[in-house]
MIVOPA-556042 format. One record per residue (C-alpha): residue in three letters; x, y, z. Coordinates in Angstrom, 1 decimal. Example, Ala and Ser with C-alpha at 12.3 -4.5 7.8 and 13.67 -1.06 7.14 Angstrom:
+------+--------+--------+--------+
! code !      X !      Y !      Z !
+------+--------+--------+--------+
!  ALA !   12.3 !   -4.5 !    7.8 !
!  SER !   13.7 !   -1.1 !    7.1 !
+------+--------+--------+--------+
end
This chain:
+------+--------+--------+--------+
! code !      X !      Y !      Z !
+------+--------+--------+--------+
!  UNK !   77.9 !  -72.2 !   52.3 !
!  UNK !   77.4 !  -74.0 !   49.0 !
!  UNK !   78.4 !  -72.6 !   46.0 !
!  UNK !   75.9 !  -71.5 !   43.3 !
!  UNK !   75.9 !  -72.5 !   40.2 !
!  UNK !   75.9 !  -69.5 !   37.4 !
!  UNK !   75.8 !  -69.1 !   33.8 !
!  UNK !   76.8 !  -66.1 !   32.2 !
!  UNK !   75.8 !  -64.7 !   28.8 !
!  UNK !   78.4 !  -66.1 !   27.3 !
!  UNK !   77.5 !  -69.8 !   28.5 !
!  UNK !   73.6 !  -69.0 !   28.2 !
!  UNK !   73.3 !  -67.7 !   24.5 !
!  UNK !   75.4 !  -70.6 !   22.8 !
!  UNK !   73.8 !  -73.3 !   24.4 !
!  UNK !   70.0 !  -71.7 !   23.8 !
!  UNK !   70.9 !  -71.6 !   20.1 !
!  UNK !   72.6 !  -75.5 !   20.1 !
!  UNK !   69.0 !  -76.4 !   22.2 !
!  UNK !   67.0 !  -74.6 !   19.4 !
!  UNK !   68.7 !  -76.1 !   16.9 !
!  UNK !   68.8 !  -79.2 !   18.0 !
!  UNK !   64.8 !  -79.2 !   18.5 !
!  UNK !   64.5 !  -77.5 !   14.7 !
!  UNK !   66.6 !  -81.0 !   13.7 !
!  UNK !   63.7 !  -83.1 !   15.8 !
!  UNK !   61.1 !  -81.4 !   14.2 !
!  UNK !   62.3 !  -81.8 !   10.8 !
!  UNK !   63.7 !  -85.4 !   10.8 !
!  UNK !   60.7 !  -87.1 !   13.4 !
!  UNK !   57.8 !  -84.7 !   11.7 !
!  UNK !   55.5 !  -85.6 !   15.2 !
!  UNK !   52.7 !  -84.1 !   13.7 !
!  UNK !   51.9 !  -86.4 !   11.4 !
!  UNK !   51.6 !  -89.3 !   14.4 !
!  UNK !   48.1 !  -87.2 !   15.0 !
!  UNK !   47.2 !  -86.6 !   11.0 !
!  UNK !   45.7 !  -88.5 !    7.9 !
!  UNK !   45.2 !  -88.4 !    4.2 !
!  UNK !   42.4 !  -90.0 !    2.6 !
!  UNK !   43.0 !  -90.9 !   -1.2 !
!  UNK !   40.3 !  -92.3 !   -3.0 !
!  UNK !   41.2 !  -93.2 !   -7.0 !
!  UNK !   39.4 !  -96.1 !   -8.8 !
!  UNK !   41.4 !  -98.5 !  -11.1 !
!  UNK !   42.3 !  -96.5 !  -13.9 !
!  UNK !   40.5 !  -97.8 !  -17.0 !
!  UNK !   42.5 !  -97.8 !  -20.5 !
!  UNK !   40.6 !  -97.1 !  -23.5 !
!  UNK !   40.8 !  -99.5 !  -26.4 !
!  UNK !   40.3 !  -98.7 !  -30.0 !
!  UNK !   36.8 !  -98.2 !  -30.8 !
!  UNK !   34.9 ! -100.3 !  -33.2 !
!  UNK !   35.6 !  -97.4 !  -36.0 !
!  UNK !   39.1 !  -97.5 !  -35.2 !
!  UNK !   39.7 ! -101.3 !  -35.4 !
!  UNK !   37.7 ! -101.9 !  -38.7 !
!  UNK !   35.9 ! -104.4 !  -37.0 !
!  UNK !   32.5 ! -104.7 !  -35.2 !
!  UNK !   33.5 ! -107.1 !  -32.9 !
!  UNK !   35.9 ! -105.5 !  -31.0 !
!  UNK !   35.4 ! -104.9 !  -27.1 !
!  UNK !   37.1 ! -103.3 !  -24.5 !
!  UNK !   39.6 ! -105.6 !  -22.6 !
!  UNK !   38.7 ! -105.6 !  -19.0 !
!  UNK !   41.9 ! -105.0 !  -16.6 !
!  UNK !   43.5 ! -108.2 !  -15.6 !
!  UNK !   44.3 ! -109.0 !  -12.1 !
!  UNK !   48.0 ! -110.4 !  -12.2 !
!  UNK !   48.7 ! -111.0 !   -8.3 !
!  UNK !   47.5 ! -110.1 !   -5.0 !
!  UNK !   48.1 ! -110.0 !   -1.1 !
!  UNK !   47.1 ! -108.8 !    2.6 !
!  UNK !   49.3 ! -106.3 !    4.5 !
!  UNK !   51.1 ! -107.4 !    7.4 !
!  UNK !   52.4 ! -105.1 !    9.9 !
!  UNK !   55.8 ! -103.9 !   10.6 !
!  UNK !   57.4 ! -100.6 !   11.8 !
!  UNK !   53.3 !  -99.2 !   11.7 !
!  UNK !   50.0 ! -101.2 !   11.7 !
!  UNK !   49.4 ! -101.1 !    8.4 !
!  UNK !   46.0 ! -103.7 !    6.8 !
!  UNK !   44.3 ! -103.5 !    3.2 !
!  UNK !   45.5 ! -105.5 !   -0.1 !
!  UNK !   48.0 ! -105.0 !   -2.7 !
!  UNK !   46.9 ! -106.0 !   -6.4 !
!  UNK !   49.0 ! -105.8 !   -9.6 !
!  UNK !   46.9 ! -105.2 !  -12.2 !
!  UNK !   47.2 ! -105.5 !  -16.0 !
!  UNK !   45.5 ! -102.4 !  -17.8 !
!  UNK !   43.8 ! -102.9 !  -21.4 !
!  UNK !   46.1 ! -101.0 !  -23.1 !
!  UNK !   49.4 ! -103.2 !  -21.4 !
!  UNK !   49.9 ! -100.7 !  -18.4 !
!  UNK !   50.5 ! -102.2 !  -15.0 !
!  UNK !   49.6 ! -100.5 !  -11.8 !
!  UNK !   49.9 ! -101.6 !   -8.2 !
!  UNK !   46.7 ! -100.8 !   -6.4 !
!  UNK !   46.3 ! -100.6 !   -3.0 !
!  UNK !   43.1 ! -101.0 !   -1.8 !
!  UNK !   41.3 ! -100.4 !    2.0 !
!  UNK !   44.9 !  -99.1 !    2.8 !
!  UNK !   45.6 !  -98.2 !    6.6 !
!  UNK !   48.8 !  -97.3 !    7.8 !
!  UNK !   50.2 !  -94.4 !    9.3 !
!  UNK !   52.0 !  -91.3 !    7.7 !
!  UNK !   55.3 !  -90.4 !    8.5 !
!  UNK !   58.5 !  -88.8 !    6.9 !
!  UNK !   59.3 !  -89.9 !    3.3 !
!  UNK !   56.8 !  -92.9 !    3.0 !
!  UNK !   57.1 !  -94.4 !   -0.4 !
!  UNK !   55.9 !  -97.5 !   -2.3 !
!  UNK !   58.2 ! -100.1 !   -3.7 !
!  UNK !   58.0 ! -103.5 !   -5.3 !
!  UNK !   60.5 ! -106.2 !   -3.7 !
!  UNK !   61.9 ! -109.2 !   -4.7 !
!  UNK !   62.3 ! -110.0 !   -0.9 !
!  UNK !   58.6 ! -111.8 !    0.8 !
!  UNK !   57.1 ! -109.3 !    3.5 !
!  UNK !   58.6 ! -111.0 !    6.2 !
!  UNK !   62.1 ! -110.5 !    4.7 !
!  UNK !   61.6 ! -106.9 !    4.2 !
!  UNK !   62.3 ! -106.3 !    7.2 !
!  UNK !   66.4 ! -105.8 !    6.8 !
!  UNK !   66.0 ! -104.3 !    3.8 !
!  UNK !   64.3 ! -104.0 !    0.2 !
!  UNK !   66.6 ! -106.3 !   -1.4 !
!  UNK !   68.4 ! -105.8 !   -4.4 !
!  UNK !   66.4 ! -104.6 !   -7.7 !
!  UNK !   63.5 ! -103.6 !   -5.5 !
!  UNK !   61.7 ! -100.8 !   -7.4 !
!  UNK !   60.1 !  -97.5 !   -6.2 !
!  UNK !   56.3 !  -96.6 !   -7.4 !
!  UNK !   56.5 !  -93.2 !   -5.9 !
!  UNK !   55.5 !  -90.7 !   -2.4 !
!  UNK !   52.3 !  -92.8 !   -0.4 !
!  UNK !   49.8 !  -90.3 !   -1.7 !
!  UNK !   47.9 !  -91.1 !    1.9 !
!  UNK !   48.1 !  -93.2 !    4.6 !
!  UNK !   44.3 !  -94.3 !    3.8 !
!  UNK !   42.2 !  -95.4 !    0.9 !
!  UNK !   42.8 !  -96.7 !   -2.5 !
!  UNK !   45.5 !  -95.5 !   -4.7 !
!  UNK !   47.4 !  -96.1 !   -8.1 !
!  UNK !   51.1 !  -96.8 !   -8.9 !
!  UNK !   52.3 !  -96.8 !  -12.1 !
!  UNK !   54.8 !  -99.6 !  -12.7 !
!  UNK !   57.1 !  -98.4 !  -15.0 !
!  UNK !   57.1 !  -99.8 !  -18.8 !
!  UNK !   59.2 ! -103.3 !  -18.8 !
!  UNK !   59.1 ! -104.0 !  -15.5 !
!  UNK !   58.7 ! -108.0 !  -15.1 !
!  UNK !   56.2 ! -108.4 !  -12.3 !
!  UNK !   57.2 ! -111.8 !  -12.0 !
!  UNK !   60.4 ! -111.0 !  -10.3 !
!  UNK !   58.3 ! -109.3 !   -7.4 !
!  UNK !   57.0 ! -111.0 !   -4.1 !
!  UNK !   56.0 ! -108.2 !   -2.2 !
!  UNK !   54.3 ! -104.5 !   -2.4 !
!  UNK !   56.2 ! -102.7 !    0.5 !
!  UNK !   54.6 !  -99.1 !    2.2 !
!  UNK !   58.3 !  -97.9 !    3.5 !
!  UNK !   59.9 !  -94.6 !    5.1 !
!  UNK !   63.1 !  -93.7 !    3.0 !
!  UNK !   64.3 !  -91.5 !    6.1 !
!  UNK !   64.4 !  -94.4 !    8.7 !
!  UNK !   64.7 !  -97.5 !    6.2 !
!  UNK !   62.0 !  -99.4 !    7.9 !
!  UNK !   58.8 ! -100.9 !    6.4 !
!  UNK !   55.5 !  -99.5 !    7.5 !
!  UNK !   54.1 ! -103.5 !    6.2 !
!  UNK !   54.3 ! -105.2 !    3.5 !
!  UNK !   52.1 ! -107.5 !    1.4 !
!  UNK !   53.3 ! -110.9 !   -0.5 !
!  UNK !   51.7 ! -110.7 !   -3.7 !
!  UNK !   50.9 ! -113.9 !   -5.2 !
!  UNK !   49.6 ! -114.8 !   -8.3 !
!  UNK !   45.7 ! -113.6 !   -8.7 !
!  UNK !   43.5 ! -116.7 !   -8.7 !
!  UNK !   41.6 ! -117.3 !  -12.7 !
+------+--------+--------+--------+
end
């Protein structure tokens, strides 16, 4: 007659805890949920105000318009991700990297960077000097990212949606220089 195989209490309770714990860990690190959610963000191009006519002393001063600097398409990597990426000059000599029809998915830690790599380079890594914009504020739409003050865009070649906790790019989009 085969023998049956038994657990005690003692065998049963540690290895329910290391199961639970292990599946907390899962939960935390994967986030699952957010393969069946979205975040719509919706933000127009922020518009910088120039110094009114009173202001200037003269009465032909007009706003400046924002300037496009660069531009590209998404391509996907890790996630199909599509929509453009535009640096944009502001009026008042802000930049901001807009993304615009933006669809990817959300996941843990997703966060925008500019990267001196190409998109299709981004792919091992961001490359040295590459600069964070901030948390994806949602996986659709079209959002703002402030570059910070005395950042030369010039030395950027790509806009890059990536998750900090896997180190994988979401896409990417080669910006190159806006047309006019």
């Amino acid at each position: 007659m085969p023998r049956r195989f038994r657990l005690s209490r003692r065998t049963l309770a540690p290895a329910l805890v290391g199961l639970l714990l292990a599946a907390g860990f899962g939960l935390y690190l994967f986030q699952p949920w957010k393969a069946f959610t979205s975040t719509t963000v919706d933000e127009a191009l922020p518009s910088a105000s120039a110094p009114s006519m009173r202001e200037s002393g003269t009465s032909t001063a007009r706003p400046a318009a924002p300037r496009d600097l660069a531009e590209g398409r998404f391509v996907t990597h890790e996630h199909t991700t599509s929509g453009t990426a535009r640096t944009v000059r502001l009026a008042d000599g802000g930049q901001v990297l807009r993304l615009e029809d933006l669809k990817t998915s959300e996941g843990p830690d997703v966060r925008v960077y500019l990267s001196p790599r190409d998109a299709g380079a981004v792919t091992t890594g961001l490359g040295a000097g590459a600069v964070e914009l901030g948390k994806l504020k949602g996986n659709l739409g079209n959002q703002n990212y402030a570059v910070p003050n005395g950042t030369d865009l010039s030395k950027f070649r790509s806009a890059v949606i990536w998750c900090a906790r896997f180190s994988v790019p979401f896409g990417a989009a080669n910006l190159a220089p806006a047309a006019g």
